[in-house]
C-alpha positions, 0 to 999 in steps of 0.5 A, a space after each residue: 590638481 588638488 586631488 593629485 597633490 593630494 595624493 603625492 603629499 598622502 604618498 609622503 606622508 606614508 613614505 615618512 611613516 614607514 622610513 620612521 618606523 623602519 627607524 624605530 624597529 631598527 632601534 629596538 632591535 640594536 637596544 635588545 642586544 646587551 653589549 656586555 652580557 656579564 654587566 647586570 650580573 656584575 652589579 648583584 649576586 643571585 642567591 637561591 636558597 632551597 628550604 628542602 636541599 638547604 642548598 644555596 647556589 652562588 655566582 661570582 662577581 665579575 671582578 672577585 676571584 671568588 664566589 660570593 653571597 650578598 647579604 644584609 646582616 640584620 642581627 648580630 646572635 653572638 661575637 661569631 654567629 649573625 643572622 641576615 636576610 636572603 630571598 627575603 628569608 632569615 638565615 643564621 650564620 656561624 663564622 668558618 674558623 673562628 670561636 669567641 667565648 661565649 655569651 648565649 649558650 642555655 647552659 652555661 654563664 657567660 664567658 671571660 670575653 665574651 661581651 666584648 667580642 659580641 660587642 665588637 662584632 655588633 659595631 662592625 656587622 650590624 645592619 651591614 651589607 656583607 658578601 659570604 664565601 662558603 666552603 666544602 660543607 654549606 650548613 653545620 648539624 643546627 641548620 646554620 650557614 657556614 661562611 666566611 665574612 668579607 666586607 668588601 669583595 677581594 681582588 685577589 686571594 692573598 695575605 693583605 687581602 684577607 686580613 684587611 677585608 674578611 671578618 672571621 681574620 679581624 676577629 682573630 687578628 684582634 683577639 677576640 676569638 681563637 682558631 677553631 678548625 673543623 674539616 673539611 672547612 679548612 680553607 683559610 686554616 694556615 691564614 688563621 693560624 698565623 693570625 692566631 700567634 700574632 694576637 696571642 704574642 701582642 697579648 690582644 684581647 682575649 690573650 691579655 687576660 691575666 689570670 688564664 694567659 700569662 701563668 701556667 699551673 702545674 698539672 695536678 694529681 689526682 692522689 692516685 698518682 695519675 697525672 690530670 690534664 684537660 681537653 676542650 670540646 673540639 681540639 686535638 690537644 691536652 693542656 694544664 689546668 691554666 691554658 688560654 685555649 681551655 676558655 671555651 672548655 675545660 674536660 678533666 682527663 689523666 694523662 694515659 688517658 688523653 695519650 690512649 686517645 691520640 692527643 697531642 701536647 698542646 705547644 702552647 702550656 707545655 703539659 707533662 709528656 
């Protein structure tokens, strides 16, 4: 009698064993499935960086219209250029379309300006999680990252959006940079442009200082009755001697000279024609 009841109550036991790890293996397997496949690459943007292509490969995050990198600034180089930590690497970082005067160039002193827009650019991106938006080139000659800035991801590509949530638009927007475009990166360009003539007309920042932006000079002679005009490094204009835009720049030229080579007269100063 023992020996039977002890038999039926091992056959229960086995029975309870197996129905609890049919239970168990059931479990397991409804837990592998992901019910939401995007989720985890939602919550975070996987970044490589290849030192040899100098390629970086972005996934958009769920909710952004965008492709994004994150990135934590972990210094700030001048008002348009920082360095953050990708894969554990160092990278540096030059803002799309934008330039602030100078304050670190190894031959030159520093700017009117400059100071204050690395300064501001400290007090916003500094030990800051960022998210980059590259354009068509990924790196400029010196290696640097090509990006633009946004503090928090967009919901959508528009106007507000831009100006309230992308560096590089900030910096405009409160002068303390000027438009600098450089194709093919010219994806926001018509944005920035627009920035541009609202800082200048409100006399924000670096528009404010009198002595390059409220007087025009006339154009100088060079005695040989040609007329001097001047050119900066990157634009496409000439301008007087006093142009707000010859900040970062100023290449002495005569007028034939300038129109031989195609520039246009810069809307701004009015130079002789």
């Amino acid at each position: 009698m023992n020996s039977v009841r002890g038999q039926l109550n091992g056959s229960h036991r086995i029975s309870k064993l197996l129905t609890l790890s049919l239970l168990l293996a059931i479990l397991s397997i409804l837990g592998c499935v992901d019910p939401d496949p995007g989720y985890r690459s939602s919550s975070s943007t996987t970044v490589k960086a290849s030192t040899d292509t100098k390629a970086l490969t972005t996934t958009g995050a769920k909710k952004s219209p965008i492709n994004t990198i994150e990135a934590l600034v972990v210094r700030v180089v001048d008002g348009d250029t920082i360095q953050i930590t990708l894969n554990g690497k160092k990278e540096k970082v030059r803002l799309i379309g934008v330039d602030t005067p100078e304050t670190k160039h190894p031959s030159k002193p520093v700017e009117a300006y400059g100071k204050q827009a690395e300064e501001y650019t400290r007090s916003k991106l500094s030990g800051r999680t960022v998210f980059l938006e590259l354009d068509v080139q990924e790196r400029d000659k010196y290696g640097r990252v090509l990006a633009y800035v946004w503090l928090t991801q967009p919901s959508k590509i528009s106007d507000s959006e831009i100006r309230a949530k992308m560096f590089n638009a900030h910096l405009l927007l409160d002068g303390y940079a000027q438009l600098a475009t450089y194709p093919p990166n010219v994806k926001y360009v018509d944005h920035f442009t627009k920035y541009q003539v609202e800082a200048r007309n409100a006399d924000r920042g670096l528009w404010g200082v009198p002595t390059t932006q409220k007087s025009v000079a006339p154009p100088s002679d060079t005695g040989s009755g040609e007329i001097t005009v001047y050119l900066t490094r990157t634009g496409e204009k000439y301008h007087v001697g006093t142009c707000g835009y010859l900040s970062k720049g100023k290449i002495p030229v005569s007028l034939s000279d300038a129109k031989a080579q195609g520039y246009e007269p810069c809307s701004v100063c009015g130079p002789p024609q």
